[in-house]
Structures are given as structure tokens and as C-alpha cells.
N, C-alpha and C positions, 0 to 999 in steps of 0.2 A: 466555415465561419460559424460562430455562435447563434445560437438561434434567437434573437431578441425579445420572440413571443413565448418564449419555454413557457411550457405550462407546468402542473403540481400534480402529485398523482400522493394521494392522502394513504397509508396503507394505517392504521391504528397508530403509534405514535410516531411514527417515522413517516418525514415529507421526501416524497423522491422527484427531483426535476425531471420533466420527461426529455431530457438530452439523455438522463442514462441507459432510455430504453430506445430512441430515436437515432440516437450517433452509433459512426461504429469505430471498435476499437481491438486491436489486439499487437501484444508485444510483439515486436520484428527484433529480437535479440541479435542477429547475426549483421544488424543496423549500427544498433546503439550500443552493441557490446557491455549494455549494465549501466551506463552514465546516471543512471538518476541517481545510482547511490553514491557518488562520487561527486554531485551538482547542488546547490542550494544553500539555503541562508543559515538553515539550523538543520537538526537532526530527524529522523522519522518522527511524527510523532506517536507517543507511548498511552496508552491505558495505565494506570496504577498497577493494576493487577497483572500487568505485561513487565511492568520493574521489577516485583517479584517472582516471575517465572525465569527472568532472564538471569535473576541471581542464581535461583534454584539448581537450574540447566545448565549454569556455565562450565560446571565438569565434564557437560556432556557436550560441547560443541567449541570448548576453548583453544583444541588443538588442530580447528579448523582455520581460525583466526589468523591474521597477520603476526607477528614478534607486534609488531608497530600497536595496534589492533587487544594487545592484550598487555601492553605498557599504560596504554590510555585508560583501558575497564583498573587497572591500577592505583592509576591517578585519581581519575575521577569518578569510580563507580558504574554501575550498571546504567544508568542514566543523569543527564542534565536536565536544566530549568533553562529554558531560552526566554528572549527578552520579552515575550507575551504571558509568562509564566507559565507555561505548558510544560508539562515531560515530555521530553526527544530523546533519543539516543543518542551519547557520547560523538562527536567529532575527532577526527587526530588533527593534534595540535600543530597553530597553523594551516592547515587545510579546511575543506569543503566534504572530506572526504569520510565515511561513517564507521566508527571504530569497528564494526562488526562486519567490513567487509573482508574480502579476499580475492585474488588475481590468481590467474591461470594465462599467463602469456598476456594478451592485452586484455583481456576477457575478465572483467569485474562480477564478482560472484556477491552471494548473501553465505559467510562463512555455517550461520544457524539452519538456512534455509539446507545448505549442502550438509549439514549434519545429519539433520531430519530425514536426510531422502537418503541417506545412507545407513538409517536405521539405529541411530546414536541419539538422537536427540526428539522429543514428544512435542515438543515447540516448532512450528513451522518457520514463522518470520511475523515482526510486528502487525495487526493488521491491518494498519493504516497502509503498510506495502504493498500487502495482498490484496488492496481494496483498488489501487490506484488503477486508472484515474479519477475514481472516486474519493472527494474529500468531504468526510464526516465533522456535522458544529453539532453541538449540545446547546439546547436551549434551558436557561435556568427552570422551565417547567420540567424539563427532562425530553422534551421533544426534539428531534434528531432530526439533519436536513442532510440526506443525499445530494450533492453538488456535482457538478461533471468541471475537472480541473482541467486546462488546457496547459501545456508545457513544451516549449518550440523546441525541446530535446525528444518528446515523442511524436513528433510529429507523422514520423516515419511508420506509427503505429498507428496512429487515425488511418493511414493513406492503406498499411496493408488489412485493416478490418473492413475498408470497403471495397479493396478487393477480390478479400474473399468472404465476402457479406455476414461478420459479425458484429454484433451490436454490444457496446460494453458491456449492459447487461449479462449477454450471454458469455460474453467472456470472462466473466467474472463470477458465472452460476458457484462455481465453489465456496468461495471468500465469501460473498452475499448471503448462500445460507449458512456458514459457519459461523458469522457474525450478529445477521438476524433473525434463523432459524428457517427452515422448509417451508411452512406455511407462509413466510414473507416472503420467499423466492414464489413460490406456487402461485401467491394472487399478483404479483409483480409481474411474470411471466402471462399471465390471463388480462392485467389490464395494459399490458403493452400492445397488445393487439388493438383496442382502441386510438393510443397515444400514436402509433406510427402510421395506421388511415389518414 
């Protein structure tokens, strides 16, 4: 259950609730078989600068893609405007489902993500994916609030991170310092030893 006295853990301009160092979390893929990318109201959400790489790149990870999947990047571009005005990635029409994904048997993949690890493609995956279940707000000062998002399709994930005792945080050591840099994972890491006493 959430923790209703979450406290705030101030790193310079990024605020991180201390659910993301207190909770634990990690993907049980052989669970959920990929459903988030396939679940939800709109698309991943996109950085600007995430809409132009994904144009950049799509030679390099387009024939990872659905037919379905690269009819849509056709249609409608590299990204959409969902009804909060945000960039998200593209939907297939009709569905829930994210143009940029791909199937392996029942097994829902990240088409970009399987590019990357295949050595085709410099782009990993959105990081708003990579971040999950971390959800990023920008504050019009530019102040940034780490959020711990709950989602009763990962459920299966809270349950096997306390199994085998990790904390989102640490599941997420990569994406956190790729998005806010070493030194923000470094004192994150140091002041979560307070936050979870």
C-alpha cells in the first residue's frame, strides 16, 4: 500500500519521494509478458528531443517494428499530442497498443529497445519507459518531482522486488543516472540509507 506520510528527499533541482528509495520494485517479465506497452490511455510519454532521435533512428530500428507498427510511424509521425498536450508515442489505430512495439509469440517487446541490444540502433527506449515505475512532472520553474507510479498490471513487480529485496531505486540505477547524471544517482543512493531507517 502507499505510503501516506512519503516523505521528500531534495537532491538540487529534482524532488524524489522517498517511496522511490523505500519501495521495492522489479520487472517479472516472464509475469506480464510486456503489457504495459500494450495498456493505457495515451502513448509513452516523449521529451522533444526524444521526437527527434526517434526520427533520426528510424532507419535503424524500423525493421524491428510491426508492418502494423510502421503503417502508423506513416500515418502519423514519430510522435502524437495526447489530450493533456504532451508528446507520447504514436498508438495503432484503434488500440491501446504502442506503434513501436513488437511480438515474439505472446511476448510483447520494445521493437527500438531490441534494436539497441542488437547493436543497430544508439537509442535505447523512451525514458519515461526506462524510468518506470518512476513518473517524471516538470515544474514551470524547471523543478522536477520523482513520483513512484502504482499500476495493478505490475503488480507482479512490486511483489517480486520484495522478494528478492530491491528497491526501485536500485532497479533503476541505470535509467536514473542516465537521465540525471552519476552524481544524482551517488547522493540518491547515500541519502536513502536515512529515508529507509
Amino acid at each position: 500500500m502507499p505510503n501516506e506520510r512519503s516523505a521528500i528527499i531534495e537532491i538540487g533541482d529534482v524532488l524524489v519521494s522517498s517511496e522511490v528509495v523505500t519501495e521495492f520494485f522489479c520487472c517479472d517479465y516472464a509475469a506480464c509478458k510486456g503489457v504495459c506497452c500494450i495498456e493505457g490511455d495515451s502513448g509513452a510519454p516523449l521529451r522533444e528531443e526524444e521526437a527527434v532521435i526517434l526520427e533520426r533512428e528510424y532507419i535503424n530500428y524500423k525493421d524491428f517494428m510491426s508492418p502494423e507498427g510502421r503503417e502508423r510511424i506513416a500515418q502519423t509521425g514519430f510522435f502524437e499530442v495526447d489530450t493533456d498536450g504532451d508528446l507520447v508515442t504514436p498508438l495503432l489505430k484503434g488500440k491501446e497498443e504502442c506503434a513501436y512495439t513488437r511480438f515474439e509469440g505472446d511476448n510483447c517487446l520494445c521493437a527500438i529497445e531490441k534494436a539497441h541490444l542488437a547493436g543497430r540502433c544508439r537509442f535505447v527506449k523512451p525514458i519515461s519507459c526506462r524510468l518506470y515505475p518512476i513518473r517524471v512532472s516538470v515544474f514551470s520553474n524547471g523543478t522536477k518531482a520523482l513520483n513512484l507510479h502504482r499500476w495493478e498490471i505490475c503488480r507482479c513487480a512490486f511483489e517480486k522486488g520484495r522478494r528478492e529485496g530491491i528497491r526501485v531505486y536500485e532497479f533503476l540505477k541505470k535509467p536514473l543516472a542516465d537521465a540525471f547524471g552519476e552524481e544524482f544517482y551517488s547522493a540518491l543512493e547515500s541519502l536513502s540509507r536515512s529515508a529507509i531507517l
